[in-house]
VOGU-3710 file (C-alpha; in Angstrom, 3 decimals, decimal comma):
1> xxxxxxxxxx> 232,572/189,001/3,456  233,427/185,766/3,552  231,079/182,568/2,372  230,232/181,463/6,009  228,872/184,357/7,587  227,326/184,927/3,878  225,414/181,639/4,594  224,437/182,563/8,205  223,345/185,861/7,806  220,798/183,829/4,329
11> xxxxxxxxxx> 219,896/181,556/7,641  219,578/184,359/10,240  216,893/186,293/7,492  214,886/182,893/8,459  214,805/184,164/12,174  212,785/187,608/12,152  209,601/186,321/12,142  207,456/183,379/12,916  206,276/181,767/9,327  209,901/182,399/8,049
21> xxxxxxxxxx> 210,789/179,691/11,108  208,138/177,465/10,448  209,124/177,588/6,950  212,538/176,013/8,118  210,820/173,550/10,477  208,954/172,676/7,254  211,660/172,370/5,122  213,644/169,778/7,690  210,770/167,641/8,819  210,243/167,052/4,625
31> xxxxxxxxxx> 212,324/164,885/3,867  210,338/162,394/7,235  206,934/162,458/4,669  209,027/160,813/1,821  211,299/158,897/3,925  209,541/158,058/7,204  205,988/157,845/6,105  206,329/155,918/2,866  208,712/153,385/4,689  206,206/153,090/7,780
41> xxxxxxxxxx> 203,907/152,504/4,820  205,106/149,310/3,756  207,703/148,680/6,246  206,577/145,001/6,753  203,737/144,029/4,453  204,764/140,378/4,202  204,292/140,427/7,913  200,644/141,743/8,331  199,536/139,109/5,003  197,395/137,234/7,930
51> xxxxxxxxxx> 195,100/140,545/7,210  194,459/140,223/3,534  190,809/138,278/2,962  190,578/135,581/0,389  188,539/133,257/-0,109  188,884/128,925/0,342  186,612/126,907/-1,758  186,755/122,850/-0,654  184,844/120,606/-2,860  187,033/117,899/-1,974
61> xxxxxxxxxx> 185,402/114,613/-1,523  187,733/112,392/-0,490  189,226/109,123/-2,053  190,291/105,638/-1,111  193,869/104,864/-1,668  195,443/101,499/-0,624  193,066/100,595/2,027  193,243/104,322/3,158  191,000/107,492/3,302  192,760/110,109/1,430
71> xxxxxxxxxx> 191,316/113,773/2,441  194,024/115,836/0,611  191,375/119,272/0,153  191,256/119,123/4,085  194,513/118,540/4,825  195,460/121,341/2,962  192,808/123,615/4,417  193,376/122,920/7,830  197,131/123,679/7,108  195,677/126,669/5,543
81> xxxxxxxxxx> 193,803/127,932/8,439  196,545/127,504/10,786  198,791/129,551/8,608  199,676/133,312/9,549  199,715/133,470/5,262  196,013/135,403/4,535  192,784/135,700/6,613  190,953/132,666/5,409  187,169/132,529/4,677  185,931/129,117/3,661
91> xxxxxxxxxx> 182,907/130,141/1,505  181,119/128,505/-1,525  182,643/128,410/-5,357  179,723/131,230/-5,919  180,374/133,260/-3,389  184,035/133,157/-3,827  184,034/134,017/-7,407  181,281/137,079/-6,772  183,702/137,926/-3,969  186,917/138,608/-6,082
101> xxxxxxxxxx> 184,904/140,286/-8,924  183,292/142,347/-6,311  186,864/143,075/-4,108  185,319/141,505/-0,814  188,451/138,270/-1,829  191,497/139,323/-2,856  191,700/135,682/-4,658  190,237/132,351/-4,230  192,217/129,104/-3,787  189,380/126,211/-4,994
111> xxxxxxxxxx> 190,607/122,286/-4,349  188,163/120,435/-7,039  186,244/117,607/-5,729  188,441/115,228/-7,162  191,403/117,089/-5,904  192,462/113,607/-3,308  191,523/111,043/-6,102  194,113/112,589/-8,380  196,571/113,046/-5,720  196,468/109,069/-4,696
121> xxxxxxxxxx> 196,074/108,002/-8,775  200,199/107,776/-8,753  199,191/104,564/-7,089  196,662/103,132/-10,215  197,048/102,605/-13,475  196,591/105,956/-14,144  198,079/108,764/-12,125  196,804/112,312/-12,948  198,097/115,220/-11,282  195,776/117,514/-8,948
131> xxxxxxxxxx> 195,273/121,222/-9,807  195,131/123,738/-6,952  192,798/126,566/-9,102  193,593/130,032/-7,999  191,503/132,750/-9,178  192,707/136,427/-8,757  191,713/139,826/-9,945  194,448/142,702/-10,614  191,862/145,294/-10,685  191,671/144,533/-6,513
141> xxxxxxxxxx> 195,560/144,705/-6,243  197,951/143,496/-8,236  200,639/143,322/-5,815  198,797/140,524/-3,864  198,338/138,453/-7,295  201,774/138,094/-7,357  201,820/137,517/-3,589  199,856/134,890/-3,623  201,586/133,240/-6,584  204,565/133,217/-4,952
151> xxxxxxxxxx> 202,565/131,744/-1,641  200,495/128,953/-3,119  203,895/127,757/-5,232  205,091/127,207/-1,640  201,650/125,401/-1,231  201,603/122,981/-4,006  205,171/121,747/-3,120  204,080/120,978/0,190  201,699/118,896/-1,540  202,889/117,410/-4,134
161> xxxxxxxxxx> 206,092/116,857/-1,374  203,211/115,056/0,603  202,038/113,075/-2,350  205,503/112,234/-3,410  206,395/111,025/-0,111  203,493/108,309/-0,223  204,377/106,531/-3,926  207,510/106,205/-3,018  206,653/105,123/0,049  204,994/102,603/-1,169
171> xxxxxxxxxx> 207,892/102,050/-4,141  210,181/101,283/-1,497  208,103/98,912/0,573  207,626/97,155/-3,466  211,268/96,987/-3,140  211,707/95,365/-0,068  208,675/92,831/-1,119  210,799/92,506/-4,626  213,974/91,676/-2,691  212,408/89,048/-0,624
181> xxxxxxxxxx> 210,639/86,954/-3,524  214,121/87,432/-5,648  215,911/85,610/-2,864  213,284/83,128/-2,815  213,614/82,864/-6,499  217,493/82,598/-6,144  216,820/80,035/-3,687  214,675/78,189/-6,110  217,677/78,376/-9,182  219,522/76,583/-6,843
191> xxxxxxxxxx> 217,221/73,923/-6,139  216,793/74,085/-10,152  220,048/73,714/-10,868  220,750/70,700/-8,912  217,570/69,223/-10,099  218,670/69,898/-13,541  222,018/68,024/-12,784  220,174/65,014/-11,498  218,387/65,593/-14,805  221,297/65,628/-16,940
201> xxxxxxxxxx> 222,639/62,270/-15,854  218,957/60,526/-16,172  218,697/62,068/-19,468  222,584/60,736/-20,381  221,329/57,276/-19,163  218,152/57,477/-21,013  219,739/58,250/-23,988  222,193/54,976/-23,832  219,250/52,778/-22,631  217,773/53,988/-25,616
211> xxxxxxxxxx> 220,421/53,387/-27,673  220,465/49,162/-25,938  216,692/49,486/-26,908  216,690/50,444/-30,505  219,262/47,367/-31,198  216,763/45,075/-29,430  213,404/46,469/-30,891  215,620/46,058/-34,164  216,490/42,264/-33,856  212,213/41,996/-32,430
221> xxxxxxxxxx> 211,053/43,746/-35,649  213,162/40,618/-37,409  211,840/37,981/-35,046  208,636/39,043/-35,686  208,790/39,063/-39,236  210,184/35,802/-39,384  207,188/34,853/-37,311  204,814/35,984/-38,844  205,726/34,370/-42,648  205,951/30,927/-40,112
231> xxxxxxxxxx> 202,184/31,851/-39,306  201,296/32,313/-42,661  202,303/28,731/-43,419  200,768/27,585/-39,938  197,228/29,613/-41,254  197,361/28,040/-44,560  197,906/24,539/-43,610  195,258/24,668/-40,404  192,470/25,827/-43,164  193,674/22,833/-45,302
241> xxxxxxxxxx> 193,335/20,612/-41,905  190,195/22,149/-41,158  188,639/21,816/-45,094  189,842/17,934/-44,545  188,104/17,010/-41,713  185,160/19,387/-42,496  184,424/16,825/-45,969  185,568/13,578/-43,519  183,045/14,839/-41,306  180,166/15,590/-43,155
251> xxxxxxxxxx> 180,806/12,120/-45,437  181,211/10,149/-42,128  177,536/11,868/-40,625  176,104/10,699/-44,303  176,912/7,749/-43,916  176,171/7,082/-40,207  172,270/8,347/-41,000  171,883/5,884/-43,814  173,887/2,450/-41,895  172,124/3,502/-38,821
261> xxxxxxxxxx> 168,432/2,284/-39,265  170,131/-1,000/-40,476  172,458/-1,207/-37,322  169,357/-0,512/-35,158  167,219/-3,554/-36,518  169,883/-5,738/-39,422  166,886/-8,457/-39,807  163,845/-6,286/-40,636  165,089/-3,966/-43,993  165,884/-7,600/-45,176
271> xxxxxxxxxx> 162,760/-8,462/-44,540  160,825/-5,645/-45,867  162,922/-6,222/-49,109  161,913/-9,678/-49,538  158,471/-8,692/-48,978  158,152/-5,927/-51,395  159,264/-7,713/-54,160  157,584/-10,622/-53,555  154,652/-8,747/-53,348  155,763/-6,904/-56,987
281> xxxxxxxxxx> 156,183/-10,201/-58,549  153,141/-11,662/-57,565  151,120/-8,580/-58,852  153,137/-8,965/-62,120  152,585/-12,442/-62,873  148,904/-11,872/-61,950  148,328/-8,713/-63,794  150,430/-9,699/-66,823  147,946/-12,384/-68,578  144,730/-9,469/-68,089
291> xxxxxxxxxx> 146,775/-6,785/-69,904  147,757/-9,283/-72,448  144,389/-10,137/-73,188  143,585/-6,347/-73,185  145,931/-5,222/-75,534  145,381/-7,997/-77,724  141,887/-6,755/-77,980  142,717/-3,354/-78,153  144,560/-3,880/-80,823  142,253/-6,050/-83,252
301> xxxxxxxxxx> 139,645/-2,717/-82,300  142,210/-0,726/-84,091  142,831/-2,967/-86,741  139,088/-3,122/-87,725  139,061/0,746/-87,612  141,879/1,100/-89,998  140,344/-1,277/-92,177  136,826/0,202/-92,277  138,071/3,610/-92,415  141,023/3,412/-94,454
311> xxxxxxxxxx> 139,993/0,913/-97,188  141,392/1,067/-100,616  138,624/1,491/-102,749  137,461/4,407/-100,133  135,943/7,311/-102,193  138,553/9,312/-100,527  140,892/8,277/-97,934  140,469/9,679/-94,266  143,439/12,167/-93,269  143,576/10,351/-89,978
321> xxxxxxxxxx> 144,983/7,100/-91,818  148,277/7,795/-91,465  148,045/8,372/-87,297  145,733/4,823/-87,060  148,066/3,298/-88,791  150,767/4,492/-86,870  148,830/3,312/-83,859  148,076/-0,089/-85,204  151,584/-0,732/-85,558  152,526/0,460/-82,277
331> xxxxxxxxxx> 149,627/-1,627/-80,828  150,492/-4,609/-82,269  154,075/-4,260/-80,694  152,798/-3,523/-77,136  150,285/-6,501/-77,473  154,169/-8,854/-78,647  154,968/-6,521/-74,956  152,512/-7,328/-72,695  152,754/-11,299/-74,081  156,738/-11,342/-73,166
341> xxxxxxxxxx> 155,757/-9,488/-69,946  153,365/-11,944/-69,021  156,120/-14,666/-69,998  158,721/-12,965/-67,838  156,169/-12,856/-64,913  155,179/-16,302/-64,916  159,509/-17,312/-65,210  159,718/-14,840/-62,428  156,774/-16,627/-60,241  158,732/-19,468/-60,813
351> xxxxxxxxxx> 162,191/-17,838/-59,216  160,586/-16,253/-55,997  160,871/-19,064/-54,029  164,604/-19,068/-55,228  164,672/-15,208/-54,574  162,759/-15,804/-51,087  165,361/-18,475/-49,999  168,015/-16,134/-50,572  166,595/-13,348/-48,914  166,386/-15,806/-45,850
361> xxxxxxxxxx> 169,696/-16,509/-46,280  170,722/-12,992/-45,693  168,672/-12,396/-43,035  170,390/-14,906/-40,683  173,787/-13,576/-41,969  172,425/-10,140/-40,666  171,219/-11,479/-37,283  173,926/-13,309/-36,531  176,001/-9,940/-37,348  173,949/-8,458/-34,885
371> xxxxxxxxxx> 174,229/-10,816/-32,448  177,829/-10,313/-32,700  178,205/-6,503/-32,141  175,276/-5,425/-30,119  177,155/-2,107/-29,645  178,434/-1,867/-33,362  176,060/0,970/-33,770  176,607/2,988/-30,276  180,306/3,088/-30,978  179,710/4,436/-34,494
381> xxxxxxxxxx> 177,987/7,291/-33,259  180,566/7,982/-30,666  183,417/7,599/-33,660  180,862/9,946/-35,675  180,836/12,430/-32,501  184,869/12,017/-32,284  185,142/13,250/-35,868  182,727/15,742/-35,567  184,604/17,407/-32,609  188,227/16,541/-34,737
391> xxxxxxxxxx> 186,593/18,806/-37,296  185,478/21,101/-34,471  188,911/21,432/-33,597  190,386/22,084/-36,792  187,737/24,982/-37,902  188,894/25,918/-34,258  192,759/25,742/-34,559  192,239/27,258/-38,079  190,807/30,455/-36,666  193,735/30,514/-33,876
401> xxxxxxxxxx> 196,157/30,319/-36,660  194,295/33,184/-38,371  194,040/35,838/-35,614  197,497/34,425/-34,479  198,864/35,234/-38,058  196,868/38,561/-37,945  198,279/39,251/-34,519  201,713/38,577/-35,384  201,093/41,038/-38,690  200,296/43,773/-36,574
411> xxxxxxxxxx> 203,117/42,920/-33,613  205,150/43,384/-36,766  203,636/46,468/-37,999  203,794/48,112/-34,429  207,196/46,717/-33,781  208,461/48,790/-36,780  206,727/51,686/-35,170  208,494/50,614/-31,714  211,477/50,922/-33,213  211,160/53,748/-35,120
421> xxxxxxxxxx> 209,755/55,362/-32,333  212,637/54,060/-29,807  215,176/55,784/-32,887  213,373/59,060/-32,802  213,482/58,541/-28,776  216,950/58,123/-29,229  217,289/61,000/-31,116  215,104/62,942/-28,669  217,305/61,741/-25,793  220,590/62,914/-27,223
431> xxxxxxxxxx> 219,230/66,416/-27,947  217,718/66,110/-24,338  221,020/65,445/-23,208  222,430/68,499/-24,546  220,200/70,769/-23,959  220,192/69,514/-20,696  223,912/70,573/-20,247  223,203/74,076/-21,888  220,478/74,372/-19,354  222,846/72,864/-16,324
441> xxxxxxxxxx> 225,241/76,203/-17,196  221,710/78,242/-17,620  220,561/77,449/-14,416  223,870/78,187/-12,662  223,930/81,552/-14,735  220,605/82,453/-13,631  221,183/81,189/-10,183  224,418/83,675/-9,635  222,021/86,498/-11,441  219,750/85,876/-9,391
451> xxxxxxxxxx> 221,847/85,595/-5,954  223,378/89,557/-7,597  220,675/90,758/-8,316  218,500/90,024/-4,628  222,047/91,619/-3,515  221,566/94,597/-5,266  217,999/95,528/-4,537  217,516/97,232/-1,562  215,688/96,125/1,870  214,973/99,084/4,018
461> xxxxxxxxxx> 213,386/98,418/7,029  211,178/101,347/8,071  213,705/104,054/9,385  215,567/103,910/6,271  212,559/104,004/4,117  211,120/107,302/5,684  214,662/109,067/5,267  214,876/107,766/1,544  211,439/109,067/0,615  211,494/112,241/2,768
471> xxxxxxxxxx> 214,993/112,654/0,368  213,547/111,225/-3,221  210,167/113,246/-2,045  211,950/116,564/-1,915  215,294/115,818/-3,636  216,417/119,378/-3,752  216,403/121,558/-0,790  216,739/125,341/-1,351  219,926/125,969/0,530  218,985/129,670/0,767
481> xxxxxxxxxx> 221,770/131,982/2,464  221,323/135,617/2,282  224,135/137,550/3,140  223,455/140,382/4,871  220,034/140,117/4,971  217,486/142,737/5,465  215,567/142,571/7,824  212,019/143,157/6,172  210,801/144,938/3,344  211,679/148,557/4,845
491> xxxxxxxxxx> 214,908/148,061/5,528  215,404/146,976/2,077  213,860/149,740/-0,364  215,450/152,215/3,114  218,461/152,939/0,644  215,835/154,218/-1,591  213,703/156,306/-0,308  216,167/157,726/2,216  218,344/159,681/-1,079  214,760/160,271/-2,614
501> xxxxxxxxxx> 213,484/162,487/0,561  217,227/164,465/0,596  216,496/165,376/-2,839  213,065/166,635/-2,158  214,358/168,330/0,865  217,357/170,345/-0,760  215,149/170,827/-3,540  212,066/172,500/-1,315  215,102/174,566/0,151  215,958/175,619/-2,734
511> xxxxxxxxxx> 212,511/177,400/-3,072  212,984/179,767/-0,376  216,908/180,121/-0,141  218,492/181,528/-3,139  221,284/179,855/-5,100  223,530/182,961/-5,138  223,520/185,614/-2,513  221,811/188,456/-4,326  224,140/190,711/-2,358  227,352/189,451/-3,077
521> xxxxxxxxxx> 226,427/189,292/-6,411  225,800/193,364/-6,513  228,662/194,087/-4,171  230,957/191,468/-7,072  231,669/189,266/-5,096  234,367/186,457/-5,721  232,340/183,447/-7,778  233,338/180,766/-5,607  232,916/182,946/-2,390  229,075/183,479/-4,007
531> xxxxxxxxxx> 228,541/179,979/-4,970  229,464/178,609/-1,398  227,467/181,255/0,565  224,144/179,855/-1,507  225,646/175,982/-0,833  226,024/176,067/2,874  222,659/177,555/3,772  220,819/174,406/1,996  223,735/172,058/3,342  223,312/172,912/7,047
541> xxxxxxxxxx> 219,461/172,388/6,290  220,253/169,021/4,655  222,430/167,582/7,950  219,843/168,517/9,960  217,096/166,918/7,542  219,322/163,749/7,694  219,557/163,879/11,789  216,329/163,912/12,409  215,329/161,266/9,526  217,585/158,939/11,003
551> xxxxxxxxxx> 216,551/159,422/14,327  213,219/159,171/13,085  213,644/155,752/11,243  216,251/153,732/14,076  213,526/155,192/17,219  210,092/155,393/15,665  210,637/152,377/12,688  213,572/150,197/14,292  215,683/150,594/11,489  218,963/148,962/11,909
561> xxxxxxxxxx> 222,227/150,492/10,979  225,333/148,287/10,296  227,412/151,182/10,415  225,444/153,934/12,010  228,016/156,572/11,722  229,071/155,615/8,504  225,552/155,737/6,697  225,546/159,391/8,387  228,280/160,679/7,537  227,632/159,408/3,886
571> xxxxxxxxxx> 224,247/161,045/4,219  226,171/164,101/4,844  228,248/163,981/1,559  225,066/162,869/-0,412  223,133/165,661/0,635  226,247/168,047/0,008  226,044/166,470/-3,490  222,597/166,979/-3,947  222,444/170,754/-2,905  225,370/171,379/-5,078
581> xxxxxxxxxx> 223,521/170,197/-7,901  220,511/171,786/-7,149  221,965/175,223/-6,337  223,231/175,144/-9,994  220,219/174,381/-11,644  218,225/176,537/-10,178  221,470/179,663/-10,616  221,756/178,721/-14,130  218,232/178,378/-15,173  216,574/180,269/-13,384
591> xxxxxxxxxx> 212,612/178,852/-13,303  212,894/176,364/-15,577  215,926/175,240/-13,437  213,010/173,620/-10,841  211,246/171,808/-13,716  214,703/170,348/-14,585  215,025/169,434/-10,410  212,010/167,698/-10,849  213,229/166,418/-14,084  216,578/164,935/-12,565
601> xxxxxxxxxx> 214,858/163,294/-10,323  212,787/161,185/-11,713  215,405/160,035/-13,913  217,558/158,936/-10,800  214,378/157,543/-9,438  214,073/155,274/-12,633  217,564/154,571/-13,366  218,721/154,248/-9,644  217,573/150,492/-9,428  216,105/151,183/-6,323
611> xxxxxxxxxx> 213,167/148,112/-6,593  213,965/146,227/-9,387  217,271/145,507/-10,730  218,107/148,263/-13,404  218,969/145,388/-15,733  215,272/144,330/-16,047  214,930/148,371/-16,942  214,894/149,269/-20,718  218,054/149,915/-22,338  217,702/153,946/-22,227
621> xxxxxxxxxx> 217,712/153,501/-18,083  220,295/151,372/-18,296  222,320/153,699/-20,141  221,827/157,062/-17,918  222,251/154,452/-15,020  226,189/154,942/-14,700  226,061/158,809/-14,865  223,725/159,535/-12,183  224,250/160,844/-8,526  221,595/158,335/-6,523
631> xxxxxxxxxx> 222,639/155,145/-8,468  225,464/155,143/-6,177  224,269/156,371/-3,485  221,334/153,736/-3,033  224,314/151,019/-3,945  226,917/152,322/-0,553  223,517/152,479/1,339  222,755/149,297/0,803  225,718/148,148/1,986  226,297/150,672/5,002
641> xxxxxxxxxx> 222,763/149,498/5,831  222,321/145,983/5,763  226,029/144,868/5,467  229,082/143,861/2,870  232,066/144,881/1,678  232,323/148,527/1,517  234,161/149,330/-2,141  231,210/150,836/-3,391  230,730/153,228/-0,442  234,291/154,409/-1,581
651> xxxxxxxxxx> 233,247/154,322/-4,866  230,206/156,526/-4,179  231,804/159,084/-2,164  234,093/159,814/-4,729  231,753/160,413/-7,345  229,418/162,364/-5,430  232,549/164,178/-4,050  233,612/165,053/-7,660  229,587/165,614/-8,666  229,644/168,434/-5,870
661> xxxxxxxxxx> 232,731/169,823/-7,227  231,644/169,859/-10,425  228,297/171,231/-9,573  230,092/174,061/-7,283  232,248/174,583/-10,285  229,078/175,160/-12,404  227,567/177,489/-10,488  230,484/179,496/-9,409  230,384/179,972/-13,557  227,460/180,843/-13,728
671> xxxxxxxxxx> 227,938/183,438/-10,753  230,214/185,021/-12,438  227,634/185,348/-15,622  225,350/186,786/-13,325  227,550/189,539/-12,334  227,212/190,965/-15,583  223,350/192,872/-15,809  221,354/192,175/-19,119  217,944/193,020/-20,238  217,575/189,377/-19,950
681> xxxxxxxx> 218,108/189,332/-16,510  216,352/192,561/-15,857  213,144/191,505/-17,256  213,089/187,352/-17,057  210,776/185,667/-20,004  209,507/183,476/-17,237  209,610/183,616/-13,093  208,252/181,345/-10,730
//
């Protein structure tokens, strides 16, 4: 009998009663809990987000940035809210935190109270950065942690975008201001620079007036001197002038108070003279003969006292003898004295008349002097007063040659200074001059820098500014193209779980179809014929399985197909593959051969790279990767699926065509083991 009708009469035993049928419906809708259910699952999580409950914490209070309220922590709330990214409950920091302990809040997202005052500091002298706090708990789910990591990177770009945008706005408008004062400041170099050439010429013809002026102050330092040795002279012969008339003065005003009382009245000091010594002569020539007499007397007193006292046959002699004698001598000449006074007297009684006659004389001499210069004695005094005011006028001109002497010392002395000061000027002028020049070329040097550099900062006006910041905001835009691009999370782990639910369903198959035809086996049977007749029976299960998950997943799911009949017809080959493998086993092994089904799979599940790139895998998956069945069959899904180039569809379908050969291979082997009866076989160490 040949392996088709083998296979259809293994289907047909499926037909004679009900559970045998509903064991076959069973078997083909299998494949739809693994494939349709866990994709409906999950088909579009990121789409339903707007469901998950988490928790907003604002505690924001504001700040004042350039004039401006800043309310970043609403801003971003609102934003928040209007979102379709989480179901949003703004709650309090407590009852946030007890909520994502408890598993009421997925997370929390808290914006400090000085989240805007850190936002605006790039503005001060010193900018902080604001922290977005996000608080999340695995033990709720950990899938959403990293959800929401991914979500609120997106939300602190946006603002720190935002922030960004507003320094530099402000940067640029700094530029524009900056660009504007460095014109004015070229502007101003070039008024500099031809002040500083005006500058340079005064300073060139300051420094050769300079020059005229220290050869002049030179030849007045000379005069001077010369001067001042002439005032020396001049000072030393006024205070000889003045010392002159000074004596001539005084001498003349001694003179003047003794001749005037005798210029006043000439006849009446004559007169008085006369007078007076007529009177004096008259008293002497009276007086003379009385003292005569007197001392005469006095003196024979003193003679009789030296006698009685001093006589020589005295007992013994006074000690007083000596003085009276001494006296008695003296006496006796005073009393030969007094006698030629009295003498004198009387000869000089006898001249006053001469005397008195002379006196006369004189005193008409003197009045007829004064009768002939009645004003003799006025124009003395004014002489007097003319001499006085000479002398005046020498102490005067004495002390004008002194200060002039004095003043002509220190013209000297601060001429020198003049013209060492006019040398050092001169010096000063000539390095004036050139530094001048130096600073004519500075000033044109800074002039053109300045003219360059107002060229080469930049004005924008306020169009150019926004596109500048929007650009230096957010330099780098993600220029994301996706080729071929799924569209949502089912359709991209579809080439998954699709190969995942054929295995399950050839391996449930497996359970209630045997892998060789019991029959054929007694009857001996050719190998292959037996090894085909227990593949088809599980294979026309399998297309049917793969009909109606299809159906299932492009009707119920809206799963697109870029190449519908492709992916089916691939299907068809993979689950070919899969039964073939399978069928062998379960015919070599026996029972254990379903633990090893079970065991296969999870290796392909593992190794496959069916979520996460296999390279991210450790190195033992990546090793069994290449030599597994469903690694390439989730790669040519993938592609059949969503799109590309379709080498590794080719790819797979050879290797699962040479798997299923191999596998067929196998098992016909081991059918023809089986034809041979052992005690093995006869009683089985284990049977499931």
């Amino acid at each position: 009998m040949r392996s088709p009708r083998l296979a259809a009469l293994e289907l047909k035993r499926f037909g004679r009663g009900r559970l045998p049928r509903a064991a076959v419906v069973a078997i083909v809708l299998l494949p739809l809990l693994y494939g349709a259910l866990y994709l409906w699952s999950f088909w579009d999580p990121y789409g339903r987000l707007d469901r998950i409950p988490v928790a907003l914490v604002n505690e924001d209070k504001g700040a004042t940035a350039e004039g401006e309220k800043v309310t970043a922590g609403d801003e971003i709330a609102r934003n928040l809210r209007d979102s379709d990214v989480f179901d949003w409950h703004e709650v309090s920091a407590a009852e946030a935190r007890e909520g994502v302990e408890k598993g009421s809040y997925y997370l929390s997202l808290t914006m400090p109270e000085d989240f805007s005052s850190r936002v605006s500091s790039s503005s001060g002298d010193s900018p902080e950065t604001g922290a977005l706090q996000v608080r999340t708990n695995d033990a709720n789910n950990y899938i959403v942690g990293q959800v929401s990591r991914t979500v609120f990177a997106e939300v602190r770009t946006a603002a720190s975008t935002k922030a960004s945008r507003s320094f530099l706005d402000r940067i640029f408008i700094s530029f524009s201001d900056l660009h504007e004062a460095t014109e004015k400041a070229a502007k101003g170099a070039d008024d500099l620079k031809g002040g500083i050439g005006d500058a340079k010429e005064g300073s060139k013809n300051l420094a050769d007036g300079l020059t005229s002026a220290k050869d002049n102050t030179g030849k007045l330092t000379g005069g001077l001197t010369r001067l001042t040795e002439a005032a020396g002279t001049l000072e030393s012969g006024g205070r000889q002038v003045a010392e002159g008339t000074r004596t001539l003065s005084d001498r003349i005003n001694g003179y003047h108070e003794r001749i005037s009382p005798y210029l006043k009245d000439p006849g009446k000091p004559v007169e008085d003279i006369s007078q007076a010594l007529r009177d004096r002569l008259t008293e002497q020539a009276a007086a003379a003969p009385a003292a005569a007499t007197r001392t005469k007397e006095a003196a024979d007193e003193l003679t009789r006292v030296h006698t009685e006292r001093c006589a020589a046959d005295a007992a013994e002699p006074d000690p007083v003898c000596p003085a009276l004698e001494r006296a008695r001598t003296a006496l006796g000449g005073a009393v030969e004295t007094t006698r030629s006074a009295g003498e004198a007297a009387q000869e000089n009684a006898a001249s006053l008349k001469s005397i008195d006659s002379s006196l006369a004389g004189l005193r008409e001499r003197v009045e007829g002097l004064a009768e002939r210069g009645p004003d003799l004695e006025k124009e003395l005094a004014t002489e007097v007063e003319r001499i006085n005011a000479l002398s005046n006028g020498a102490q005067a001109v004495s002390r004008g040659l002194t200060e002039l002497h004095t003043g002509l010392s220190g013209a000297r002395t601060g001429s020198t200074e003049i013209d060492s000061g006019v040398a050092r000027l001169k010096q000063g002028a000539g390095d004036l001059d050139g530094g001048l020049f130096k600073l004519v070329d500075g000033s044109a040097d800074l002039a053109g820098g300045l003219h360059d550099g107002a060229a080469k900062i930049p004005d924008y006006d306020e169009k150019d500014r926004d596109r500048r910041t929007e650009v230096m905001a957010d330099p780098v835009k993600l220029a994301s193209t996706t080729l071929n691009q799924a569209a949502n999370y089912g359709t991209g782990f579809a080439p998954y779980f699709i190969p995942l639910s054929l295995w399950v369903g050839a391996m449930v198959a497996y359970m209630i179809i045997q892998p060789m035809n019991r029959r054929a086996l007694a009857a001996g049977a050719s190998a292959w014929r037996i090894a085909l007749a227990g593949w088809l029976p599980v294979l026309a299960i399998g297309l049917v399985q793969v009909g109606a998950l299809m159906a299932v997943l492009h009707w119920s799911l809206g799963l697109q197909l870029e190449h519908a009949a492709g992916t089916v017809g691939f299907l068809a080959l993979a689950i070919g593959c899969f039964a073939a493998i399978i069928q062998w086993l379960n015919a070599r092994f026996g029972a254990a051969g379903r633990i090893l089904v079970l065991a296969v799979l999870m290796l392909q599940l593992t190794s496959a790279g069916g979520t996460y790139p296999v390279q991210t895998s450790p190195g033992f998956f990546n090793a069994i990767h290449p030599f597994l069945p469903m690694t390439y069959v989730v790669e040519a899904l993938r592609r059949l699926i969503s799109g590309g180039g379709l080498d590794p569809v080719w790819q797979a379908s050879v290797v699962l065509l040479a798997f299923t050969a191999g596998a067929l291979a196998l098992t016909a082997l081991t059918a023809r083991r089986k034809q041979v009866w052992s005690f093995d076989r006869l009683h089985p160490e284990l049977s499931l």
